[in-house]
PDB file of N, CA, C and O in Angstrom:
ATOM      1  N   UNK A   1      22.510 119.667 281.168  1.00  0.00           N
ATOM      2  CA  UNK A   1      22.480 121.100 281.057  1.00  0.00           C
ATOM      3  C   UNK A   1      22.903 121.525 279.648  1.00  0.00           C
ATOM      4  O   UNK A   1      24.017 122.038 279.540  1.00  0.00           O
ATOM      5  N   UNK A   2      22.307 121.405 278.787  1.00  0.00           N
ATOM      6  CA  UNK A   2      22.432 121.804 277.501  1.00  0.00           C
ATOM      7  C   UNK A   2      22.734 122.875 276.460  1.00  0.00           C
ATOM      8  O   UNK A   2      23.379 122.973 275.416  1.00  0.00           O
ATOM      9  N   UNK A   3      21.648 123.939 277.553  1.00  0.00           N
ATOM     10  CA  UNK A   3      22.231 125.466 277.220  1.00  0.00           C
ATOM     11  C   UNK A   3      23.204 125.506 277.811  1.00  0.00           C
ATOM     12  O   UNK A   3      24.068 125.962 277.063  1.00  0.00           O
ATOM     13  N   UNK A   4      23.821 125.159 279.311  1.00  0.00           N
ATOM     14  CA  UNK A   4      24.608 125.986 279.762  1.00  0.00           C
ATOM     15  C   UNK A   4      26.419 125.282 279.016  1.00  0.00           C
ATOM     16  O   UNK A   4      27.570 125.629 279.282  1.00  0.00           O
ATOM     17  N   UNK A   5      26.033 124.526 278.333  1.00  0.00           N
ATOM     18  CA  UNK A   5      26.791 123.503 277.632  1.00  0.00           C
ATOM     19  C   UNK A   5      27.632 124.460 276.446  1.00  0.00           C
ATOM     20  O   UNK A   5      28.842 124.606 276.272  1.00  0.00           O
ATOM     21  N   UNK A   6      25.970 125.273 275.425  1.00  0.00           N
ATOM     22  CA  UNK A   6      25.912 125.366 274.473  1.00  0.00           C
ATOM     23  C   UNK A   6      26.761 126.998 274.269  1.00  0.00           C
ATOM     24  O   UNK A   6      27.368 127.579 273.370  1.00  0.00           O
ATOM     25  N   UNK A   7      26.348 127.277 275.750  1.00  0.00           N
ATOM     26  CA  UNK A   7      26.722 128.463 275.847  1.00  0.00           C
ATOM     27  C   UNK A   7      28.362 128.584 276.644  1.00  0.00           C
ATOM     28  O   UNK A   7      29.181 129.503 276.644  1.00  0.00           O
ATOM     29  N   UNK A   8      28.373 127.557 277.126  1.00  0.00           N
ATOM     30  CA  UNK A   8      30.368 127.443 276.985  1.00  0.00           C
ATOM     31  C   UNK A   8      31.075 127.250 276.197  1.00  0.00           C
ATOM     32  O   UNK A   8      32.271 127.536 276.129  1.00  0.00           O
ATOM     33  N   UNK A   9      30.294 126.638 275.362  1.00  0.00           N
ATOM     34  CA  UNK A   9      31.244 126.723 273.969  1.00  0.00           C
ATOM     35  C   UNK A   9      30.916 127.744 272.878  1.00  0.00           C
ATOM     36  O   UNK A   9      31.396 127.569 271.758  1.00  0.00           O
ATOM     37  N   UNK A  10      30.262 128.625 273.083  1.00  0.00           N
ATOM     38  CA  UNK A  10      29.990 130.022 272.160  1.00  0.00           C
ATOM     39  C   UNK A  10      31.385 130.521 272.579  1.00  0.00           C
ATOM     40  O   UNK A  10      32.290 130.887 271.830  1.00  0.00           O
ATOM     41  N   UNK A  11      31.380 130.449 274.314  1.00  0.00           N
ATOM     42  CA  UNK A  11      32.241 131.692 274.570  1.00  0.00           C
ATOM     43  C   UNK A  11      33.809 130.893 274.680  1.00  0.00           C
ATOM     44  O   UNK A  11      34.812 131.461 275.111  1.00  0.00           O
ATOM     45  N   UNK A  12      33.788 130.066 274.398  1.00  0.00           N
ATOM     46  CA  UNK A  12      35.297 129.483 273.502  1.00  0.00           C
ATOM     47  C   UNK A  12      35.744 129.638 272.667  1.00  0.00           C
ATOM     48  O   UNK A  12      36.965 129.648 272.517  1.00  0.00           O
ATOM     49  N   UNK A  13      34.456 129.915 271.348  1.00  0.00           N
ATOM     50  CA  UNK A  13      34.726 130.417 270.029  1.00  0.00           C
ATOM     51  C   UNK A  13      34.840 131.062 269.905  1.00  0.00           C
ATOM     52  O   UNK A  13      34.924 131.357 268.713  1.00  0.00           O
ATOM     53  N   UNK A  14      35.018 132.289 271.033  1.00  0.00           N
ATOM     54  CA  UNK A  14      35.110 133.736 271.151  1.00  0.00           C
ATOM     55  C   UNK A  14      36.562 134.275 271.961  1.00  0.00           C
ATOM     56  O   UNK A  14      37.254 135.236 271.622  1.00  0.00           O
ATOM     57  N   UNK A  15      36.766 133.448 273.006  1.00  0.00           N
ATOM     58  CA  UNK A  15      37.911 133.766 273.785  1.00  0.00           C
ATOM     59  C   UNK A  15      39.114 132.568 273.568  1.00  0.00           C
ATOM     60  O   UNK A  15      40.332 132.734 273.634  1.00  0.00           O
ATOM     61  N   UNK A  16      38.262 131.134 273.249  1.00  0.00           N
ATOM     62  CA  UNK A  16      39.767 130.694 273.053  1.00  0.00           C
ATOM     63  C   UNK A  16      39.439 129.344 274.148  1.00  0.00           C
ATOM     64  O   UNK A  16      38.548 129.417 274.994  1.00  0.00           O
ATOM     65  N   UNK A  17      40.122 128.395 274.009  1.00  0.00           N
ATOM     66  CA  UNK A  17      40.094 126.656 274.699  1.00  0.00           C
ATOM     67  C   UNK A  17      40.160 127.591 276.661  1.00  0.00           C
ATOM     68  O   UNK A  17      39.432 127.411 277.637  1.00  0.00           O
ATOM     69  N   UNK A  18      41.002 128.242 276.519  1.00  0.00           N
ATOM     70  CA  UNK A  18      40.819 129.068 278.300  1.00  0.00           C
ATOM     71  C   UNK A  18      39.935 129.142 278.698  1.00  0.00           C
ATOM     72  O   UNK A  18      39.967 129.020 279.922  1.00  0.00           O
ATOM     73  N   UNK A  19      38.589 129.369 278.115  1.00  0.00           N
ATOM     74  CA  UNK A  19      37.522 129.443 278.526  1.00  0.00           C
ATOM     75  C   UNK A  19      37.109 127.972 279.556  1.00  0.00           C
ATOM     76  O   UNK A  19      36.461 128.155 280.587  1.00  0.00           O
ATOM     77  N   UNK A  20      37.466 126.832 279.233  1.00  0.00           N
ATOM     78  CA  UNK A  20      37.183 125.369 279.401  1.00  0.00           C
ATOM     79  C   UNK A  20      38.151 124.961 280.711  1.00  0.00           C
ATOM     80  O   UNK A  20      37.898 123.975 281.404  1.00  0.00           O
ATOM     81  N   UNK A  21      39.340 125.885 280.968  1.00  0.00           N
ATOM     82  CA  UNK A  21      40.083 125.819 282.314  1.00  0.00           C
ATOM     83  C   UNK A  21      39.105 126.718 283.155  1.00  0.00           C
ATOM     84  O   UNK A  21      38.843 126.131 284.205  1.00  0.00           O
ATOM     85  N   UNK A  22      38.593 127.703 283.082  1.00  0.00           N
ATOM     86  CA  UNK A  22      37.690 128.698 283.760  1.00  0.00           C
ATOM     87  C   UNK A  22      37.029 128.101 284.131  1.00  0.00           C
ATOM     88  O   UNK A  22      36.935 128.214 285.353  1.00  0.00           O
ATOM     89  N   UNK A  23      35.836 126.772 283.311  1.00  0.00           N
ATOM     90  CA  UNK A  23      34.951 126.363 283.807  1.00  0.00           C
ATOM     91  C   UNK A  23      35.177 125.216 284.954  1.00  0.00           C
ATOM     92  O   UNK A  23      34.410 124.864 285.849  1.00  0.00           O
ATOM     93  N   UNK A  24      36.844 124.629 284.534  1.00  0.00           N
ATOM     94  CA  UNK A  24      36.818 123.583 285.668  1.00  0.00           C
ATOM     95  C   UNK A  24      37.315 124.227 287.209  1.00  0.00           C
ATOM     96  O   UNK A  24      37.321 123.709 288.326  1.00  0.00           O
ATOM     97  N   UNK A  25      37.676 125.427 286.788  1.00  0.00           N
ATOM     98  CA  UNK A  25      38.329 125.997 288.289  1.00  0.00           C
ATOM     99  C   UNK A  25      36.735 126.361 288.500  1.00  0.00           C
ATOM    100  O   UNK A  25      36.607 126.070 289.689  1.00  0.00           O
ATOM    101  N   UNK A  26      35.926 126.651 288.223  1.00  0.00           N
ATOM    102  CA  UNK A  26      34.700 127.315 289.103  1.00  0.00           C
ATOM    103  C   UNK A  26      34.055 125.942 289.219  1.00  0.00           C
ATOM    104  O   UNK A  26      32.982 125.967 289.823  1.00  0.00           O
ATOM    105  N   UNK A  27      34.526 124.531 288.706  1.00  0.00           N
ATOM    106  CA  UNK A  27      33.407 123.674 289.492  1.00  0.00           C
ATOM    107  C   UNK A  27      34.283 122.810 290.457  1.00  0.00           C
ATOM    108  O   UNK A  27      33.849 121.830 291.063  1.00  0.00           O
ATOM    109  N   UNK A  28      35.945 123.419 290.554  1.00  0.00           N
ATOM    110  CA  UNK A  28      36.328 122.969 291.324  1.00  0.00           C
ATOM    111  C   UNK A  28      36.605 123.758 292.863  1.00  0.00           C
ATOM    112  O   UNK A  28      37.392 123.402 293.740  1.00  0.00           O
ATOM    113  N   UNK A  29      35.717 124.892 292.860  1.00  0.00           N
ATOM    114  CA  UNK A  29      35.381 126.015 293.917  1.00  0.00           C
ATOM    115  C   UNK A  29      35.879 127.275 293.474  1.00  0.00           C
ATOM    116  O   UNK A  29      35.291 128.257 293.926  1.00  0.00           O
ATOM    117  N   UNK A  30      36.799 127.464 292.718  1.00  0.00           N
ATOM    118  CA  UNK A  30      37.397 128.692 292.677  1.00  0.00           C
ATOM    119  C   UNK A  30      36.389 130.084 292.194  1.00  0.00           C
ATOM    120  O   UNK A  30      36.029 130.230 291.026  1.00  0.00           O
ATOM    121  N   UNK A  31      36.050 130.972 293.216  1.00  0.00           N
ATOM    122  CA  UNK A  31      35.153 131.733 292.498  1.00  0.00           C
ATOM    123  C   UNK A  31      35.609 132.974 291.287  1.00  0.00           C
ATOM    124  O   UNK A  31      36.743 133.131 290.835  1.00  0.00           O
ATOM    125  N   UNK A  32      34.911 133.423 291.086  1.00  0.00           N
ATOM    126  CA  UNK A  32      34.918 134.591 289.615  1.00  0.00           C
ATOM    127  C   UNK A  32      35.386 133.909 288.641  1.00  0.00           C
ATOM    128  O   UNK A  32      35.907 134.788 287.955  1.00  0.00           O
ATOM    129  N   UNK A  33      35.592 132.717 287.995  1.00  0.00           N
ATOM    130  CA  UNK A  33      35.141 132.080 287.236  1.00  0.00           C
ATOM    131  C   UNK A  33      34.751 131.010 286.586  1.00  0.00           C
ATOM    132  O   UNK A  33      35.390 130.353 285.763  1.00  0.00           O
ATOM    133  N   UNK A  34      33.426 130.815 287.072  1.00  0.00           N
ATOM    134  CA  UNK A  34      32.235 130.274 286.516  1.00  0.00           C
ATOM    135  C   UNK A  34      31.172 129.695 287.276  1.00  0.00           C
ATOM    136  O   UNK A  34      31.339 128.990 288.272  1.00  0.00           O
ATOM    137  N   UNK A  35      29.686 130.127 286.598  1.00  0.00           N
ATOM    138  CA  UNK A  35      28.672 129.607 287.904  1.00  0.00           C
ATOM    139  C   UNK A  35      28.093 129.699 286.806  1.00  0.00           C
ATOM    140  O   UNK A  35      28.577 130.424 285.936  1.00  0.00           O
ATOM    141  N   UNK A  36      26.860 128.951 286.574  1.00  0.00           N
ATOM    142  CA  UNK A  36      25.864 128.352 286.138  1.00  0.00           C
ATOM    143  C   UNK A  36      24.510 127.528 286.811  1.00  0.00           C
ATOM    144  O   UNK A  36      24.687 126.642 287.647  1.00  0.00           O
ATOM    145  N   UNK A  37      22.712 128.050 286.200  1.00  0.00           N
ATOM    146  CA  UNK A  37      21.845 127.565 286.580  1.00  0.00           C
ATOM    147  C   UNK A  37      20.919 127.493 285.475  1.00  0.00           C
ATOM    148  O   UNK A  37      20.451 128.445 284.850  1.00  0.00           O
ATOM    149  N   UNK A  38      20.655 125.983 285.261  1.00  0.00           N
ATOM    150  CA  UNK A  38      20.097 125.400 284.110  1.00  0.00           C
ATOM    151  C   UNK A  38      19.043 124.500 284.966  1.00  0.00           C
ATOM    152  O   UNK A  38      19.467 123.678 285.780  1.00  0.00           O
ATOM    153  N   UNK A  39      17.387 124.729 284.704  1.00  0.00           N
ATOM    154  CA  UNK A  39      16.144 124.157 285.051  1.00  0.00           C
ATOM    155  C   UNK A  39      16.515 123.642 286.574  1.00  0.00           C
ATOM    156  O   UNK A  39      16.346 122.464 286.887  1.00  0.00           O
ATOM    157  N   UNK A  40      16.983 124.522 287.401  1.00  0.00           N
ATOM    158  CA  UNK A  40      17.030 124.511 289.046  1.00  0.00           C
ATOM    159  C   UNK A  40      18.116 123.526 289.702  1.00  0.00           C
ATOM    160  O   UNK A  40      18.109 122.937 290.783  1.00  0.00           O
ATOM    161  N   UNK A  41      19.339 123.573 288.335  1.00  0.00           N
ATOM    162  CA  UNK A  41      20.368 122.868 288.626  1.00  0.00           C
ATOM    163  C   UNK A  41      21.389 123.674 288.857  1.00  0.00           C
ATOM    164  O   UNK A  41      21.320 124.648 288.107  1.00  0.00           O
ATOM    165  N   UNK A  42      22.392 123.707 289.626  1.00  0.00           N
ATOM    166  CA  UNK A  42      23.611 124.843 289.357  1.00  0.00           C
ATOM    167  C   UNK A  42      24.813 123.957 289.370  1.00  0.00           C
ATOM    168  O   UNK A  42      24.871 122.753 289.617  1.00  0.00           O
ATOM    169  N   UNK A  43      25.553 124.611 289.123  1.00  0.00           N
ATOM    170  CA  UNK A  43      27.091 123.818 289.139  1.00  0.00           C
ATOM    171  C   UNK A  43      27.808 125.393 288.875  1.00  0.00           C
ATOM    172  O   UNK A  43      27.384 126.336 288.206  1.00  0.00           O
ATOM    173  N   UNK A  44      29.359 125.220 289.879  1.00  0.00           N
ATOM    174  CA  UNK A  44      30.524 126.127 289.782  1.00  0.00           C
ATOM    175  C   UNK A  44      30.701 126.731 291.072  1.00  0.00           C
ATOM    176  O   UNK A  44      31.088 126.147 292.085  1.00  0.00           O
ATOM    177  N   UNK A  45      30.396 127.923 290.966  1.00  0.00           N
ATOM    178  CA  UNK A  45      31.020 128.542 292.341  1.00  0.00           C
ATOM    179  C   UNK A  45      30.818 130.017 292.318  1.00  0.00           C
ATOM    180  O   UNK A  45      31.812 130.603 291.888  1.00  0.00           O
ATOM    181  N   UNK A  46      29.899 130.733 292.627  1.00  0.00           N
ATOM    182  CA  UNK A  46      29.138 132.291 292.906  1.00  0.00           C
ATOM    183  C   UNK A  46      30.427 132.976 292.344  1.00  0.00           C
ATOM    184  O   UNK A  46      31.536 132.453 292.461  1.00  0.00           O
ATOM    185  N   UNK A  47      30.219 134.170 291.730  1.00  0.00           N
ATOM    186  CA  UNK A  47      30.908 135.217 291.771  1.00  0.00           C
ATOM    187  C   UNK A  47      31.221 135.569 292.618  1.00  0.00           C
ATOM    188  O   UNK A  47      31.344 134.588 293.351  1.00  0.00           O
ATOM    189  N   UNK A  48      31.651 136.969 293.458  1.00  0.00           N
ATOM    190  CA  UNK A  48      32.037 137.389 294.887  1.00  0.00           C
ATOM    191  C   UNK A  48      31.076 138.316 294.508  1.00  0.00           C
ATOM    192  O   UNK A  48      30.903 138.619 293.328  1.00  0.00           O
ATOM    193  N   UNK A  49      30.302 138.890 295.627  1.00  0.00           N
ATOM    194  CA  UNK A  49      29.348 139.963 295.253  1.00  0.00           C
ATOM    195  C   UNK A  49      30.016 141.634 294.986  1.00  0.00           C
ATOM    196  O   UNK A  49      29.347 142.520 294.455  1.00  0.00           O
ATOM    197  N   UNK A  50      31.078 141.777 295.346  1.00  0.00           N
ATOM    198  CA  UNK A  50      31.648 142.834 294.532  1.00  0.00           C
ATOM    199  C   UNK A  50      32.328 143.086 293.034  1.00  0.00           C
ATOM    200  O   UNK A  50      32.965 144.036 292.579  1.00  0.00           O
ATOM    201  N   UNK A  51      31.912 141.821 292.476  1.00  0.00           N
ATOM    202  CA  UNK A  51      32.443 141.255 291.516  1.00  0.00           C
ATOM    203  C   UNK A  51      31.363 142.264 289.880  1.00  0.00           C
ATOM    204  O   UNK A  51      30.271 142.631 290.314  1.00  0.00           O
ATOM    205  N   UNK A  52      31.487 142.510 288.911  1.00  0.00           N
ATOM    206  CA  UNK A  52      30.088 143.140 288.556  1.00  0.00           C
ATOM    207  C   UNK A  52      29.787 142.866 288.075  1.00  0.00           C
ATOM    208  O   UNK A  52      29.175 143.655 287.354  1.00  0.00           O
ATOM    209  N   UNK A  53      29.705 141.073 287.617  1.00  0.00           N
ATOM    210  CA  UNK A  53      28.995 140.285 287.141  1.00  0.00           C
ATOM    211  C   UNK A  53      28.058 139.970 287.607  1.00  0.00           C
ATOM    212  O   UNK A  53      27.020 139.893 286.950  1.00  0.00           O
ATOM    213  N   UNK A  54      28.138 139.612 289.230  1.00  0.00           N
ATOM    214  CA  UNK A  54      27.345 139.512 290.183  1.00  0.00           C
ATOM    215  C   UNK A  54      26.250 140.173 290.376  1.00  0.00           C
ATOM    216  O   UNK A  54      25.271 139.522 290.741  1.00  0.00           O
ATOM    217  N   UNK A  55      26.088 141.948 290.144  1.00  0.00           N
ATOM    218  CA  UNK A  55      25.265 142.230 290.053  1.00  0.00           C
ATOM    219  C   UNK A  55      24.049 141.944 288.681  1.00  0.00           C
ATOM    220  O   UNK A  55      22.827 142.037 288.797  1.00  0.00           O
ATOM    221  N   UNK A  56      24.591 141.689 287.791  1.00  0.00           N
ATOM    222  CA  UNK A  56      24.111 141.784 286.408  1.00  0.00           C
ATOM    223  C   UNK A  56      23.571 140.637 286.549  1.00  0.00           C
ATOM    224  O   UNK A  56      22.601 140.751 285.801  1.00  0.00           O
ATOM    225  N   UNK A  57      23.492 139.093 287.203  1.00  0.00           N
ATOM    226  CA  UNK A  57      23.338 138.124 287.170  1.00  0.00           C
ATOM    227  C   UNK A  57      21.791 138.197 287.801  1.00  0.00           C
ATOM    228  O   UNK A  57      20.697 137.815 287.385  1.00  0.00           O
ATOM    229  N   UNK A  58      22.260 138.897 289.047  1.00  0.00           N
ATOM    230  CA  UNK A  58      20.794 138.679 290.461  1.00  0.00           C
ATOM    231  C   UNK A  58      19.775 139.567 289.762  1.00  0.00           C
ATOM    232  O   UNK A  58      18.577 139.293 289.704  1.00  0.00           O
ATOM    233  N   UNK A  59      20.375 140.721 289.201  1.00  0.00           N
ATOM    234  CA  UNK A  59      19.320 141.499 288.706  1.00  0.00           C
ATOM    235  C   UNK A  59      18.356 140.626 287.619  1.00  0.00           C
ATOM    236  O   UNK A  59      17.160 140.467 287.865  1.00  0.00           O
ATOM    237  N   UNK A  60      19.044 140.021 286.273  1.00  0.00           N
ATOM    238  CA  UNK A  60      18.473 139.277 285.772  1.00  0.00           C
ATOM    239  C   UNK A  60      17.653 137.951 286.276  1.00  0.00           C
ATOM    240  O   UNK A  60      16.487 137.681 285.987  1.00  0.00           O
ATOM    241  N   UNK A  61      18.432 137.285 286.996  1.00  0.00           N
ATOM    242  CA  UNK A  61      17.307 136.372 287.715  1.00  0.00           C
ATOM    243  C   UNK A  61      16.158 137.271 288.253  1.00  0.00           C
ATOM    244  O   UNK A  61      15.097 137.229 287.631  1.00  0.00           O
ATOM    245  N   UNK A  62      16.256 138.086 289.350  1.00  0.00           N
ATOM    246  CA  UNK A  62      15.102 138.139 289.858  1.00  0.00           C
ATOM    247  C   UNK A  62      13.913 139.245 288.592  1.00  0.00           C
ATOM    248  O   UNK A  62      12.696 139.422 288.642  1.00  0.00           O
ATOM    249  N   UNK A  63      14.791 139.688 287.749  1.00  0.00           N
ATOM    250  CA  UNK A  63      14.002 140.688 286.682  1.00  0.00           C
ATOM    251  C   UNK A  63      13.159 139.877 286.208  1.00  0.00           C
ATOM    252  O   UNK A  63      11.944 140.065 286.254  1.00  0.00           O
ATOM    253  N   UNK A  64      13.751 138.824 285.667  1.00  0.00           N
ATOM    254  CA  UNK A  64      13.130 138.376 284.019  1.00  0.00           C
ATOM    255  C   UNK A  64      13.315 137.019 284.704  1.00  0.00           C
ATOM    256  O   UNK A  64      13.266 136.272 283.727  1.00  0.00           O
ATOM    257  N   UNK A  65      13.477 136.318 285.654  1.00  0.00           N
ATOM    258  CA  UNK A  65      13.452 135.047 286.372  1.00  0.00           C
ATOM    259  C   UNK A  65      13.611 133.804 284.991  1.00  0.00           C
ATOM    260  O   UNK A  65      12.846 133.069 284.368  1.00  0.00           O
ATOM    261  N   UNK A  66      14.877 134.074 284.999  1.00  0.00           N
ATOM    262  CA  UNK A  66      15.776 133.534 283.544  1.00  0.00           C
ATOM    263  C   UNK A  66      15.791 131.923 284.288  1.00  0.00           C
ATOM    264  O   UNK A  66      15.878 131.634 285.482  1.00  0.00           O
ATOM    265  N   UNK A  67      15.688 131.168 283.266  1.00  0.00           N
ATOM    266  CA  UNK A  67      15.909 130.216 283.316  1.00  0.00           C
ATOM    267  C   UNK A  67      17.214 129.082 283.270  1.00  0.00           C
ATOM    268  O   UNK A  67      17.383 127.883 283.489  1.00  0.00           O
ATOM    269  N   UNK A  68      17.965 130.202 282.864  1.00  0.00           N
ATOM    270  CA  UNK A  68      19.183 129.671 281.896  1.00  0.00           C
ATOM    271  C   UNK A  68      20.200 130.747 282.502  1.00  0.00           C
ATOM    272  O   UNK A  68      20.082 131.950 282.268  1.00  0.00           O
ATOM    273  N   UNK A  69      20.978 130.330 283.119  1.00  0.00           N
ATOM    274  CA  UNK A  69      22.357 131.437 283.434  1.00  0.00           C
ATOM    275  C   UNK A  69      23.941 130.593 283.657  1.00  0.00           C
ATOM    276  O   UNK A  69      24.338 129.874 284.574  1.00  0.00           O
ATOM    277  N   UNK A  70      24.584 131.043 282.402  1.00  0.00           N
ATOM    278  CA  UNK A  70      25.688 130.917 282.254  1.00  0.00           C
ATOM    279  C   UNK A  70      26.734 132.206 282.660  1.00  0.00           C
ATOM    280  O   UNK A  70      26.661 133.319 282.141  1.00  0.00           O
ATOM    281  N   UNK A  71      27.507 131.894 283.474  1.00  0.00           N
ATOM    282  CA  UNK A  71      28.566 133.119 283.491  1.00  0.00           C
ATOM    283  C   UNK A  71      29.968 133.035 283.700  1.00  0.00           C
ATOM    284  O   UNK A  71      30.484 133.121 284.814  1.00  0.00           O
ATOM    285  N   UNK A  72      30.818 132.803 282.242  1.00  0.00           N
ATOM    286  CA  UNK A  72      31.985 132.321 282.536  1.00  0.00           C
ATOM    287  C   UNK A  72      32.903 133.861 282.247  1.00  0.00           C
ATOM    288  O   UNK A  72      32.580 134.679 281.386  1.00  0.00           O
ATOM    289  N   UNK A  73      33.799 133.968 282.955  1.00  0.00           N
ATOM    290  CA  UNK A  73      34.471 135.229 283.036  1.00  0.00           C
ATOM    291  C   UNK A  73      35.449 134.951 281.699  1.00  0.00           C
ATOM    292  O   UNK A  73      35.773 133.970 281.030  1.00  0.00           O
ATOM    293  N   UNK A  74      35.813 136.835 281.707  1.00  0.00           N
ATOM    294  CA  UNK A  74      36.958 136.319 280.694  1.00  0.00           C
ATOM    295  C   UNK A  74      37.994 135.916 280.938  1.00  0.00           C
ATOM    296  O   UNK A  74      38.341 136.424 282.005  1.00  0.00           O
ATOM    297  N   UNK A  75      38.893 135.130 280.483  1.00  0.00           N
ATOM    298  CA  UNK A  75      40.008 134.520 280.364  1.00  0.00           C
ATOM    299  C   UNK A  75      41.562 135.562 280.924  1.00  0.00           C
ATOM    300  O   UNK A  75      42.548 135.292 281.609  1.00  0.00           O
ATOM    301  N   UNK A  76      41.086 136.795 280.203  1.00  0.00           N
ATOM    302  CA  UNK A  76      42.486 137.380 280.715  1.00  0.00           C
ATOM    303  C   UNK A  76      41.867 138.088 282.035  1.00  0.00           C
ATOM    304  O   UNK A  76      42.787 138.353 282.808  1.00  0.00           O
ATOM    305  N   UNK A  77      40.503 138.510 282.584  1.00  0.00           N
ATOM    306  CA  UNK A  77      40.080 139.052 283.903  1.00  0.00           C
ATOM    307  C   UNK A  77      40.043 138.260 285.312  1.00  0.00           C
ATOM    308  O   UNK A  77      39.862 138.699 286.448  1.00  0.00           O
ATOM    309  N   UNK A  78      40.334 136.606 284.736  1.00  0.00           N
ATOM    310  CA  UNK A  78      39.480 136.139 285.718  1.00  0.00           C
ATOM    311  C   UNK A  78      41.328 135.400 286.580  1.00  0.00           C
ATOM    312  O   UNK A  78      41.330 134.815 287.663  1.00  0.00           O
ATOM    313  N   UNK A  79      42.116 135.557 286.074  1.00  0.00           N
ATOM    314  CA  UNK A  79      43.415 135.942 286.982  1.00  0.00           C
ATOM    315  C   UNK A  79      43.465 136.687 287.909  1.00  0.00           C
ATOM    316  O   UNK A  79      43.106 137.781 287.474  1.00  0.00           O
ATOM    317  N   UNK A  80      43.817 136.802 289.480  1.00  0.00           N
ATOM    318  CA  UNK A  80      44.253 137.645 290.033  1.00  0.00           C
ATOM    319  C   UNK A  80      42.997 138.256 291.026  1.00  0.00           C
ATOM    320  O   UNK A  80      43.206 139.217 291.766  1.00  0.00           O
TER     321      UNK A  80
END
C-alpha cells in the first residue's frame, strides 16, 4: 500500500511521530483513528459514523470512487 504509506507520512510531517501511534491503534481496532483503502485492500478500523470524517470519506468514495483513502485523525482529536 504505497500511497496509503506515502500519505502517513505527509501527515507526520505535519502533526508530528503521534501520527504513527494513531495508525497502530486503528490497526489494532481502536476506531476514529485510522482506516485506510488502497487497490481493494483496507487495513485499520472505520470511523464511527457520527464521526465527520466519516461522512467526508463515503461521500468521496461513492462520488469520485477514489481509489486511494487514507484517514488518519488528528493527534490531539483523536483522544477521548
Amino acid at each position: 500500500m504505497p500511497l496509503t504509506y506515502r500519505s502517513i507520512q505527509n501527515k507526520a510531517a505535519q502533526f508530528g511521530n503521534d501520527v504513527y501511534r494513531l495508525v497502530r491503534l486503528g490497526i489494532r481496532g481502536q476506531a476514529n483513528c485510522f482506516w485506510a483503502m488502497e487497490g481493494g485492500r483496507v487495513v485499520g478500523t472505520p470511523f464511527a459514523s457520527t464521526h465527520p470524517v466519516a461522512a467526508v470519506a463515503a461521500q468521496g468514495l461513492v462520488q469520485f470512487g477514489c481509489a486511494h483513502v487514507c484517514i488518519v485523525a488528528e493527534p490531539a482529536k483523536a483522544e477521548g
